[in-house]
Structures are given as structure tokens and as C-alpha cells.
C-alpha positions as CSV (number, residue, x, y, z in Angstrom):
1,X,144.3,104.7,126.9
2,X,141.7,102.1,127.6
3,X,138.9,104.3,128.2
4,X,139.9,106.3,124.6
5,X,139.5,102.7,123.2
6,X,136.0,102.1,124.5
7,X,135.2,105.5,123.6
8,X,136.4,104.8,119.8
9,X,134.2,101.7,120.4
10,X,131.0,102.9,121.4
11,X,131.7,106.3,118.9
12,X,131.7,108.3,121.8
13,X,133.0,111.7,120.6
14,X,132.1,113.9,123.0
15,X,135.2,111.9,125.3
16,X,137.3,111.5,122.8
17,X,137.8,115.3,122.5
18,X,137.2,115.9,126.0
19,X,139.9,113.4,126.9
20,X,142.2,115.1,123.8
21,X,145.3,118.0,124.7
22,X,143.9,121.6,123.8
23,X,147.2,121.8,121.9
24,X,146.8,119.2,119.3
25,X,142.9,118.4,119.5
26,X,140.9,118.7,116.1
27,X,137.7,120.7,116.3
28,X,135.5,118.3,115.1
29,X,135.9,114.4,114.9
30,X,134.5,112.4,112.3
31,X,134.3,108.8,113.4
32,X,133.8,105.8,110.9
33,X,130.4,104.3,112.0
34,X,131.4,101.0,109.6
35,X,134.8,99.9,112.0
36,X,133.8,97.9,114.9
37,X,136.6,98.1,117.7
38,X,136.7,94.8,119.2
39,X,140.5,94.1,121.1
40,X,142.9,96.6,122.5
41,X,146.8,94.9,123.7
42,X,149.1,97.1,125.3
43,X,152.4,96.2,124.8
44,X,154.5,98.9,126.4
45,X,154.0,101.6,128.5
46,X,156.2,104.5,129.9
47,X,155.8,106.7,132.4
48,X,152.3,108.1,133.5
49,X,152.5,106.9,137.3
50,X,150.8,109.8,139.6
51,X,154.4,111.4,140.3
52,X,154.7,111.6,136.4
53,X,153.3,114.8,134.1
54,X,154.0,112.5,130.7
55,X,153.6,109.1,129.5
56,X,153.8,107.0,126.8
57,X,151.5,104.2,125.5
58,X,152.5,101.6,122.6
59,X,149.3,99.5,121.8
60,X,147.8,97.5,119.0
61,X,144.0,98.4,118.3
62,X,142.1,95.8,116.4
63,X,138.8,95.9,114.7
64,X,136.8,95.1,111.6
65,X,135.4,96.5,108.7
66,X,133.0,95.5,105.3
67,X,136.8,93.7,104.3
68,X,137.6,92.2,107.1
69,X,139.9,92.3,110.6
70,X,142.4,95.4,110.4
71,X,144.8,96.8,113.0
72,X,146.0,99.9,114.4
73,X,149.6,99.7,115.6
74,X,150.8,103.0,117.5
75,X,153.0,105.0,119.7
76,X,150.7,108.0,121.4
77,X,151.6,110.2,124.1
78,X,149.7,111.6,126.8
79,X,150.3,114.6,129.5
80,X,149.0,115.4,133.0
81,X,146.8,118.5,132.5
82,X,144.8,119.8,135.9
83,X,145.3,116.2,137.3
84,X,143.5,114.5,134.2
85,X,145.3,112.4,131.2
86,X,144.9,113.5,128.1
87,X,146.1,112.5,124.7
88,X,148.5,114.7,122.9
89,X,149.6,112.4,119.8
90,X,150.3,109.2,118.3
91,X,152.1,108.1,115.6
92,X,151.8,104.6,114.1
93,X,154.7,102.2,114.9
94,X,156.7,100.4,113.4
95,X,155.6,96.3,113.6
């Protein structure tokens, strides 16, 4: 999860879909060059030891735009594919 934030952060794409499950990545990512990413908190987290094949992040993303500070509040998933974590979804949360 942290590393798909810096990636957001630094507009690295190429990760971001790399880092993505085959079954629900898009084939191109458009990034929005104007948000700057600045704070990640991760509030709760379920499964994704190294005996698990799923987890579970709930985090808050944070960043700003021309307007001012927003904030992304969501529930994503993630699954064990050939040893690697990869996203699979996220919806947003409730606050």
C-alpha cells in the first residue's frame, strides 16, 4: 500500500499497473499531474502476513489541489499473486 502511495506521488505509472491484479487492472492510467500526494494514515489492516494469499487495507490518502487539501478515504484489497502484492480494488469508505 505504501509503495502504491509513493508511486501515486511521484506519478509513477509504470508501478502502479505493474503493482495492479491482471483481473481488474485498467489498460491505461491517466494520472492528474495538478494533485500533489503529500500524507498517507493507515488505519486498519487485515490479513496480508506471509502465510496469507489476501489482505485488506483501510487508509486515508491526503493531498492538494488548485482548491485546496482533499482526501481519499478507502477500503482496497490486495491478493498474493507469484509471491508479489498486488491491488485488486478499493472502494471508498465510509468516514
Amino acid at each position: 500500500m505504501r509503495s502504491r502511495f509513493t508511486a501515486f506521488a511521484v506519478g509513477d505509472r509504470e508501478y502502479l499497473l505493474d503493482s495492479w491484479h491482471p483481473r481488474t487492472r485498467p489498460r491505461t492510467l491517466e494520472l492528474d499531474d495538478t494533485l500533489t500526494w503529500y500524507r498517507l494514515d493507515i488505519e486498519s489492516t487485515s490479513g496480508g502476513t506471509p502465510f496469507d494469499t489476501a489482505g485488506e487495507v483501510v487508509f486515508t490518502a491526503h493531498y492538494r489541489t488548485v482548491d485546496g487539501r482533499e482526501r481519499l478515504h478507502e477500503r482496497s484489497t490486495f491478493e498474493k499473486r507469484d509471491g508479489r502484492w498486488v491491488y485488486v480494488k478499493g472502494v471508498l469508505a465510509p468516514d
